[in-house]
N, C-alpha and C positions, 0 to 999 in steps of 0.2 A: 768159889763157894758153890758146891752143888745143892740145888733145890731138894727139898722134901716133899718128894711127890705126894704123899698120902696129905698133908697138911694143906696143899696147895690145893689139892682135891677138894679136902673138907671146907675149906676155905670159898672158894669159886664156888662148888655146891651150895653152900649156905648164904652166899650171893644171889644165883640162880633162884633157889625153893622161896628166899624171901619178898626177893621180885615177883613170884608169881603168887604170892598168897598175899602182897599188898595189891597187887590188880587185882584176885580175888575177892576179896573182901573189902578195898576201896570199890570196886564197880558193885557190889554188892549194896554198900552204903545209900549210892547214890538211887537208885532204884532195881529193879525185875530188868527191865529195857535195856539199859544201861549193863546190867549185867550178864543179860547173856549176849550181849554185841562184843562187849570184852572176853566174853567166854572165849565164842564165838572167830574174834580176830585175832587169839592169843595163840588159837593151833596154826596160823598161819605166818604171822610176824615173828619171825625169828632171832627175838630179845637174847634168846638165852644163847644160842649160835653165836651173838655177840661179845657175850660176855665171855662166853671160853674161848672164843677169837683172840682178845684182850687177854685173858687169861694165859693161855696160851706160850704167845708169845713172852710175856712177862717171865712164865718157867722159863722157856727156853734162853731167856737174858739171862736168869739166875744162874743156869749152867754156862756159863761162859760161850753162851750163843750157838748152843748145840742140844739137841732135843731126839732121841733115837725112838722109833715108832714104838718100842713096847713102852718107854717111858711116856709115852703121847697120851697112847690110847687108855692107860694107865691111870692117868691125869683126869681125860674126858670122860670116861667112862665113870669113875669114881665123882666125879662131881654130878653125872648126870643120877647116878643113882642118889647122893645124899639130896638132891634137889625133887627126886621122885619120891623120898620120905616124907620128908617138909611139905611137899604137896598133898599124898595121901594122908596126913594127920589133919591137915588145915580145913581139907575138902571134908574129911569125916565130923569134923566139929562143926563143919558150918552148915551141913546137910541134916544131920543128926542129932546136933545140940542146942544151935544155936536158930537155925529155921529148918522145921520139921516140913514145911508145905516148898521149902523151894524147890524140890524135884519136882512136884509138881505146877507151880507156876511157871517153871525156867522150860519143861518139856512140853506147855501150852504156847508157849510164844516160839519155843522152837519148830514146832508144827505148823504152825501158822507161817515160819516165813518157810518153810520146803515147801506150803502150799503155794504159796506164792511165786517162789523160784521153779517152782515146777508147771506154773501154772503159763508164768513169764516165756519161760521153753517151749513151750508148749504142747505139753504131755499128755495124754487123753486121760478121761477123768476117770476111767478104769483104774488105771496106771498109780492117777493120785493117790484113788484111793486105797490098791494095795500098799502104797509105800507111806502113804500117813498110819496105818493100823500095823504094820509090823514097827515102822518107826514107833509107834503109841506104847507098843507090848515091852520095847525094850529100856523105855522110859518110866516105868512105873515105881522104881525104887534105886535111891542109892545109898545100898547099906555096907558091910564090911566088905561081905563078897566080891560085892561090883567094885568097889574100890579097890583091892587086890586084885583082883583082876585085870582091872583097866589100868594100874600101874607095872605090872607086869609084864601086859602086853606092851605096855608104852616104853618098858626097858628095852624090851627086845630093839622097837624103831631107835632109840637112843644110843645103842650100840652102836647101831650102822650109822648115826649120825658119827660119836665117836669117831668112828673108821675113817667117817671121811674128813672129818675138822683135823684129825691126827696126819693126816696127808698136805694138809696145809699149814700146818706149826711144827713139823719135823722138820731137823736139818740135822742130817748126819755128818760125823766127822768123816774128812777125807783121808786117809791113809794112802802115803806115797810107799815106792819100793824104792830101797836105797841102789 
């Protein structure tokens, strides 16, 4: 039985987008602190790389344990986009609808720890302070724009993720010569 790649996509993808708008909005629950630490550790911890890992290979079982790169990337890249919807709707509701001030409480504690991290490094206070007031300038709103954008730009990285999770869950068929 050959897998349907586009279902498997939507499928993984809506795995992916849901996982990251219950860390969204569960750290959110819990408090400001709390939610930009998970913000914060969620671009680093690579959940979702797991889950199309898992993902992944599971297509590649469906196809009788063969998996060819366009049908990979296919796969990955289609789930990373449905998970990049699900994400820019959740982030839009909950910036815009549901807390109007959390850009700006979430970009006061985000200053506060560069200040710190930079301070820890220890960066001259020239330094800090160009990089907290351009940091400051690009923190002031997050409305449709910046959220199309920032999803946008964040496909492009998720492409190249694709690229490379497809190089670890392909397995092409051997063809002998008789």
């Amino acid at each position: 039985m050959k897998a349907n790649l586009i279902n498997e996509g939507v499928k993984y993808g809506v795995i992916c987008g849901l996982t990251a708008v219950l860390l969204m909005y569960g750290s959110w629950a819990v408090d400001i602190t709390t939610f930009t630490s998970v913000m914060f550790a969620t671009t680093f911890i690579p959940y979702m790389i797991i889950i199309l890992l898992v993902g992944g290979f599971a297509v590649r079982k469906l196809n009788g344990g063969y998996l060819n790169f366009q049908e990979g990337l296919k796969f990955n890249f289609l789930a990373y986009a449905v998970a990049a919807v699900i994400i820019a709707v959740a982030t839009y509701i909950l910036y815009n609808v549901i807390d109007e001030t959390l850009t700006e409480k979430s970009a006061q504690i985000g200053l506060e720890k560069t200040r710190a991290m930079m301070e820890k490094f220890g960066a001259s206070e020239e330094d800090i302070e160009k990089t907290m007031a351009s940091s400051a300038e690009s923190m002031k709103k997050t409305g449709l724009k910046e959220i199309l954008m920032g999803t946008g730009l964040g496909l492009i990285w998720d492409f190249v993720k694709s690229l490379l999770l497809t190089l670890v869950i392909r397995k092409e068929e051997k063809f002998e010569d008789q």
